[in-house]
N, C-alpha and C positions, 0 to 999 in steps of 0.2 A: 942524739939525733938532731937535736937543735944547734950544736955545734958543726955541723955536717951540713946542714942544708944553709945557715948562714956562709960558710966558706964556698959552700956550689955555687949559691943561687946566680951570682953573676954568670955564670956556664952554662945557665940554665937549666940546674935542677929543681923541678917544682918539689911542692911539699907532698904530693901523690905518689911520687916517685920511691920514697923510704916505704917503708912496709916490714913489718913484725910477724915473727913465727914462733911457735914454740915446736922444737924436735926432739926428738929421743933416741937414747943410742940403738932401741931395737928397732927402729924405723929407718927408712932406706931415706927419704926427705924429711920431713914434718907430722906432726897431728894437725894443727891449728896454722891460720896463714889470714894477716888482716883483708879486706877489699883492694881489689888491684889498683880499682880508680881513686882514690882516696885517699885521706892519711888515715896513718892508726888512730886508734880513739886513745883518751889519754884520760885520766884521773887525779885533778891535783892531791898530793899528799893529806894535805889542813883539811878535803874534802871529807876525807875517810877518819882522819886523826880527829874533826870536831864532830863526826857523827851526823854531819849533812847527808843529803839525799847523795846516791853514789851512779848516780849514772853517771855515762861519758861524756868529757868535756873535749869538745874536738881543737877549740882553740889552745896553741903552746901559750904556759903563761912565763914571761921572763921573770916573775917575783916569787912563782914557787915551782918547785920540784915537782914531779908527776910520774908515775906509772902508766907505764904504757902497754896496751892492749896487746895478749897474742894472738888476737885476730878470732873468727868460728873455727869451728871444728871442720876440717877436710872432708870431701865426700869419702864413704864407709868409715870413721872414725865415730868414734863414745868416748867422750870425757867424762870422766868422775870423778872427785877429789873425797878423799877419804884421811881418814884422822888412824892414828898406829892403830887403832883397833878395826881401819877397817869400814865404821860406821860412816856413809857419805855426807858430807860436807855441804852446805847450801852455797851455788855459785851464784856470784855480784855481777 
């Protein structure tokens, strides 16, 4: 994403403009889809790897890697994440 908006930005891509989904093959678009007006939120790697606090860090940083957000859940959508047996997951 960061390679992407560096190569726009002269064209005039802002950074609001990228935006993250998560979809599935039983669904006709998406479940989840980040803020229109916004960038995605992002999570450096070292944040989660040194067991810092894990909220979103909106700024891209160029010194480290980061995961990035697939946005809330769509209206009528339930996210749960569950482990093979099933038992739900607690979401970051």
């Amino acid at each position: 994403m960061r390679a992407f908006l560096d190569k726009f930005a002269e064209w005039g891509v802002r950074p609001g403009a990228v935006q993250s989904s998560y979809a599935m093959a039983e669904n006709v678009f998406a479940v989840t889809q980040s803020h229109l007006d916004g960038e995605p939120a992002t999570v450096p790697r070292s944040r989660i790897r040194d067991g810092h606090d894990r909220s979103p860090d909106l700024a891209f940083s160029l010194l480290d890697d980061v995961f990035v957000s697939s946005g809330h859940s769509l209206p009528g959508y339930e996210v749960r994440i569950t482990d093979a047996t099933g038992a739900l997951k607690p979401m970051v």
